[in-house]
C-alpha positions in Angstrom: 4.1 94.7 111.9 2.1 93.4 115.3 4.0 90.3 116.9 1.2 88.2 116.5 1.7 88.3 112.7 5.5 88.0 113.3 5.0 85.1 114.9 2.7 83.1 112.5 4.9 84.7 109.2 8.1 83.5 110.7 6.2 80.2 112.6 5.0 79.5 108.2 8.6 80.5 107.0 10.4 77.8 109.8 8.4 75.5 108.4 8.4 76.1 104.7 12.0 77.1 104.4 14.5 75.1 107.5 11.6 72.3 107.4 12.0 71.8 103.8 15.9 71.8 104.4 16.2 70.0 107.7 13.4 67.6 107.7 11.6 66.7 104.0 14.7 66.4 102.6 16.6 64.3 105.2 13.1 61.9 105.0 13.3 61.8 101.0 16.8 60.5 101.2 17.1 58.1 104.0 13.3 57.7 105.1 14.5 57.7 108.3 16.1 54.7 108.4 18.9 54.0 110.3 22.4 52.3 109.3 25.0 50.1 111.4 27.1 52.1 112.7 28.8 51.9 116.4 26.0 53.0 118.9 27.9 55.5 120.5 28.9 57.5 117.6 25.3 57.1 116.3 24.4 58.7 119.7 26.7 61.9 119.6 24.4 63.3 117.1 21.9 64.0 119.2 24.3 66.9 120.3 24.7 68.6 116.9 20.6 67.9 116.6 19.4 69.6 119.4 21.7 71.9 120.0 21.3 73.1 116.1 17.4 73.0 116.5 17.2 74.9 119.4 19.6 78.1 118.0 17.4 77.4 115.0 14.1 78.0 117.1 15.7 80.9 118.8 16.9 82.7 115.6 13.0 82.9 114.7 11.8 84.0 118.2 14.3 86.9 118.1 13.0 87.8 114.6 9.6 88.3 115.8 10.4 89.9 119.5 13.8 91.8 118.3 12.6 92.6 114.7 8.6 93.0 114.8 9.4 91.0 111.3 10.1 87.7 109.6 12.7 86.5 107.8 11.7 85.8 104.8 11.7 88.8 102.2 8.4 89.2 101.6 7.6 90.6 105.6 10.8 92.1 106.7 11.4 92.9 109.9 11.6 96.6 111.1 14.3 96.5 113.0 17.7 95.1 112.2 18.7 92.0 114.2 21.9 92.3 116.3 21.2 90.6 119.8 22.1 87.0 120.6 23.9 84.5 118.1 23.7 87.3 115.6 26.9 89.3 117.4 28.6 87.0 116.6 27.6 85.1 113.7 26.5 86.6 110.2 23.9 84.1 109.9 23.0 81.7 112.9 20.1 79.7 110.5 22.7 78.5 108.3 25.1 76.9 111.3 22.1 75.8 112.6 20.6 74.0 109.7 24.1 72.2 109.1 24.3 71.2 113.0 20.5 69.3 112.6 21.6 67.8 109.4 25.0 66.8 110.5 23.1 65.1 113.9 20.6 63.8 111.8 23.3 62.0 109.4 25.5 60.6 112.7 22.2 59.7 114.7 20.6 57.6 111.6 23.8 56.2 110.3 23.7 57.9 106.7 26.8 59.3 105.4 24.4 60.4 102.5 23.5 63.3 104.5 27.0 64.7 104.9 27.6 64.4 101.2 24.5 64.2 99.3 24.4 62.4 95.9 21.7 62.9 92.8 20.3 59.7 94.0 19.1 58.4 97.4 21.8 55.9 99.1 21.2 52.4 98.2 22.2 49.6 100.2 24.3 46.6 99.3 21.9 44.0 99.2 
């Protein structure tokens, strides 16, 4: 496979699979609104937020420079990944999807993100 179509494959799998995960999801339950909770703590979650997007972000760019591939199932890569986060984590998507959720639950206020119900958090009126 030609990096080019690495790139888009794994730039349509970020955003179907991690964006459905880390983003729609998030949205659908809190709509981005956020709580009352002390400023500061609300603030530490831009730590777990970025840090988790940008190991995300760099999972995918090594699939597609390390692994001519993608990785979703359908476009493999040819080459197994072993460089970076992957020495030393199995899977370096799945800490990274539970960092951006985590920040996103501290930095909007929505324990509903930690512990998701059926139903979207409602608010005592």
């Amino acid at each position: 496979m030609r990096r080019s179509a690495a790139a888009v494959g794994s730039s349509l799998f970020l955003a179907l699979a991690p964006g459905t995960v880390a983003v729609l999801v998030p949205w659908w339950l809190t709509g981005w609104r956020a709580g009352d909770w002390w400023p500061t703590l609300r603030g530490l979650g831009i730590v777990p937020l970025v840090a988790g997007a940008v190991v995300l972000l760099s999972t995918f760019v090594r699939f597609v420079v390390e692994g001519l591939g993608t990785p979703a199932p359908v476009a493999p890569t040819e080459h197994l990944v072993v460089g970076g986060l992957y020495r030393h984590v199995r899977n370096p998507m799945y800490v990274a999807i539970v960092a951006v959720i985590a920040g996103q639950a501290l930095l909007l206020a929505r324990p509903l993100l930690f512990v998701p119900r059926l139903r979207p958090w409602r608010e005592p009126e």
